[in-house]
C-alpha positions in Angstrom: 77.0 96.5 100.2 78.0 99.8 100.6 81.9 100.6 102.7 83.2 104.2 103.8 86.6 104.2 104.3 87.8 107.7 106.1 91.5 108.6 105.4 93.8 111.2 107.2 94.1 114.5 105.9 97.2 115.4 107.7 100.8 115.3 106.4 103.3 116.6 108.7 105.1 114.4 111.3 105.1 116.9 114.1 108.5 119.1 114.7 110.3 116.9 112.4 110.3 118.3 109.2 109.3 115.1 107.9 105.9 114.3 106.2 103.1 111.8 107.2 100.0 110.7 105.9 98.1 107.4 105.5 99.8 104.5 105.1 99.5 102.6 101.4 99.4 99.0 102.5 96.6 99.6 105.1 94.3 101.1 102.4 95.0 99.1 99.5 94.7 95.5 101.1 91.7 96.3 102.9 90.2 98.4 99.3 91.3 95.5 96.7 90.1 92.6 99.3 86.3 94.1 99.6 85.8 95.3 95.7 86.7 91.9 94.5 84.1 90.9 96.6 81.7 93.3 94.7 81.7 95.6 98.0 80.6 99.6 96.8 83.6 102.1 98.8 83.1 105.4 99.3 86.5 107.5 100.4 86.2 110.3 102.5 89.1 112.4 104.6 88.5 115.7 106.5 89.3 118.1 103.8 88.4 116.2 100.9 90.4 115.6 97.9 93.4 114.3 97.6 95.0 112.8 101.3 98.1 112.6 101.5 100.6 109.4 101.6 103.3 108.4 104.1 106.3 108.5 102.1 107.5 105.8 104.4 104.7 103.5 103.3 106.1 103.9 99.8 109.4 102.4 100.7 110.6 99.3 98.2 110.7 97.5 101.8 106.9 98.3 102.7 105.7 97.1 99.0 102.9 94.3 99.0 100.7 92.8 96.1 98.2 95.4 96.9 100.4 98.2 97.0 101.5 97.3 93.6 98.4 96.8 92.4 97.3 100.3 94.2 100.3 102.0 91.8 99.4 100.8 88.9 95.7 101.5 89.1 94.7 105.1 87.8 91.1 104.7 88.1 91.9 103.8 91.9 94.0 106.9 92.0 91.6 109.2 90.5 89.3 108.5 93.2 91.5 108.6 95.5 92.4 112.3 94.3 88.6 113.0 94.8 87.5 112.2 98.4 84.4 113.0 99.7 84.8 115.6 102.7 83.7 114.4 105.9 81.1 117.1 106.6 79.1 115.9 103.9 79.2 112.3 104.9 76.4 110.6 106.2 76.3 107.1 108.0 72.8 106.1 106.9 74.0 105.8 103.3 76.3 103.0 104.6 76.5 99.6 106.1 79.9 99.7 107.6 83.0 102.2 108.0 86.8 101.4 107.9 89.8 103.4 108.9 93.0 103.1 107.8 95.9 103.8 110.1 99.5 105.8 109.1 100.2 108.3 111.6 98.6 111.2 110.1 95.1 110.1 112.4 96.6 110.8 115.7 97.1 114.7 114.9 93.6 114.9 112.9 90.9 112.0 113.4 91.3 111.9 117.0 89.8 115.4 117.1 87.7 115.6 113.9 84.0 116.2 115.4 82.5 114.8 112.0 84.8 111.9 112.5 83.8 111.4 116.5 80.2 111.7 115.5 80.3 109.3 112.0 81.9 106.8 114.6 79.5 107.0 117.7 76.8 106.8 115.0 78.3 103.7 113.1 78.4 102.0 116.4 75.3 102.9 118.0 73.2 101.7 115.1 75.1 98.3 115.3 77.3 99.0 112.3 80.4 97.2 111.6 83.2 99.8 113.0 86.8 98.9 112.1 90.3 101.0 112.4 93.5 99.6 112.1 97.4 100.4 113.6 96.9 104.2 114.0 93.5 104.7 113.1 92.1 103.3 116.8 93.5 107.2 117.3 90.5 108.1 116.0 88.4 106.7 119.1 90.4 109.2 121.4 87.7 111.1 121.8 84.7 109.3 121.1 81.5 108.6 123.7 78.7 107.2 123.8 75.6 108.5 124.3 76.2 108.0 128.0 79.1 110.1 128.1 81.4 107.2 129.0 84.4 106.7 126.1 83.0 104.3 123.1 86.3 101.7 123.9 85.7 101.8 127.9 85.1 98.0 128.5 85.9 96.7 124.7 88.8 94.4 123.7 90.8 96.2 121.3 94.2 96.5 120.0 96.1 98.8 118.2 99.7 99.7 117.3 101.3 99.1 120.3 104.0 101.1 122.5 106.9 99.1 121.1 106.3 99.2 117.3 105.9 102.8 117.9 109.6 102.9 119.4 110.7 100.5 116.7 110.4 102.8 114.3 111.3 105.7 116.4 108.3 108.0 117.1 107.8 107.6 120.6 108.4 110.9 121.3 107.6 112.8 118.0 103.9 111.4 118.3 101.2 113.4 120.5 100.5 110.3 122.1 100.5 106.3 121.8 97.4 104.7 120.9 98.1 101.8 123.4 98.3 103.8 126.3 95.4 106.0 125.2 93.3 103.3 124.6 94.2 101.5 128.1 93.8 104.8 130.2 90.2 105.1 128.5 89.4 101.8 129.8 89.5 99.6 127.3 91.1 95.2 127.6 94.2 95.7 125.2 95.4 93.0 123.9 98.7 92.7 120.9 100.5 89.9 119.6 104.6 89.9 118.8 105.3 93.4 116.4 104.5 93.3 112.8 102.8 90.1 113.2 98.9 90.0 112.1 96.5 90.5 114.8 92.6 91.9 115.0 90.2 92.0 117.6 86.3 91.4 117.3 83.8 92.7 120.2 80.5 93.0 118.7 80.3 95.1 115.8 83.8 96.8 116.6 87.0 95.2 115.1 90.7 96.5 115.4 93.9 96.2 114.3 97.2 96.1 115.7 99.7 96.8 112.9 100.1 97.0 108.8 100.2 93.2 108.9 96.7 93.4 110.1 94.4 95.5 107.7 92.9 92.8 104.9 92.1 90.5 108.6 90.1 93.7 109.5 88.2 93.9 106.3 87.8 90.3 106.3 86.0 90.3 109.7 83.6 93.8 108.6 82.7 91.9 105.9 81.9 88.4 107.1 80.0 90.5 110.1 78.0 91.6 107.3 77.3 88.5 105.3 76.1 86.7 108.5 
């Protein structure tokens, strides 16, 4: 079984000053969950090479098992210094693609025309698709082949509108996934903040928050095991 996962490339968090990136928790739980299940990942980002990390997501208070695990594991982090670059990537040498979120996606992914393209591709060859908090960004500006948005008439979720003003970025972000993802027609649905929360319709699974990511990688495996 063969995974992509696509990380951000993007570190800065708008005007602020302040740097961005992907977010730890959201990659490792997803990573570590799949490899112990003997799952093959490929990482990729836009640039290629190393992506860079939220600081935030480093924060004693953001720390998990797999975030641990993620910083003592060189091998892990020599690969991770080493992603593939996008352009090169190609969706037939893979059986399912996974985004994690931070809030670097919402200024690069959402316009990335490799990523729009890897994605409609994934998805229109009945691929297991899955992005989670800030990676549904990444769907902004994705159609089908019949020019309507890919999420237009899907149940998703995403992080929502008041997690994003819980920690303060409502108006440092270019825009909110929630809204974007409701104004291009999709059925959003959440559950309280931080709590986990996915969503499944057909080979398309999202997730709402940090809480969320090893549910998502659960359901993109088990869609591929059935």
């Amino acid at each position: 079984m063969e995974f992509l996962f696509v990380l951000t490339s993007h570190n800065k968090l708008g005007d602020t000053g302040e740097k961005t990136g992907f977010w730890v928790e959201e990659f490792a739980s997803p990573y570590y969950y799949l490899v112990d299940k003997g799952v093959q990942i490929t990482i990729s980002s836009p640039k290629g090479g190393q992506p860079p990390i939220d600081p935030s997501s480093d924060k004693p208070e953001n720390q998990t098992e797999a975030t641990k695990r993620f910083h003592n594991d060189q091998e892990l982090k020599e690969k991770l210094s080493q992603t593939l670059k996008l352009s090169k990537v190609n969706e037939k040498d893979y059986d399912a693609v996974f985004y994690p979120g931070g809030h670097g996606p919402l200024w690069d992914l959402c316009n990335n025309q490799y990523s729009i393209n890897l994605i409609r591709s994934f998805y229109e060859n009945n691929k297991p698709t899955g992005l989670v908090c800030h990676a549904p960004a990444a769907l902004k500006n994705v159609k089908t082949t019949n020019g309507e948005y890919l999420v237009k008439g899907k149940k998703v979720t995403g992080f929502t509108n008041s997690e994003e003003a819980a920690v303060e970025l409502t108006d440092v972000v270019p825009f909110l996934v929630e809204d974007m993802l409701k104004e291009h027609g999709a059925t959003f649905s959440k559950t309280q903040d931080w709590h986990s929360y996915s969503v499944q319709d057909g080979n398309l699974i999202t997730g709402q928050n940090p809480a969320s990511s090893e549910e998502v990688a659960e359901k993109l495996y088990h869609l591929l095991k059935n």
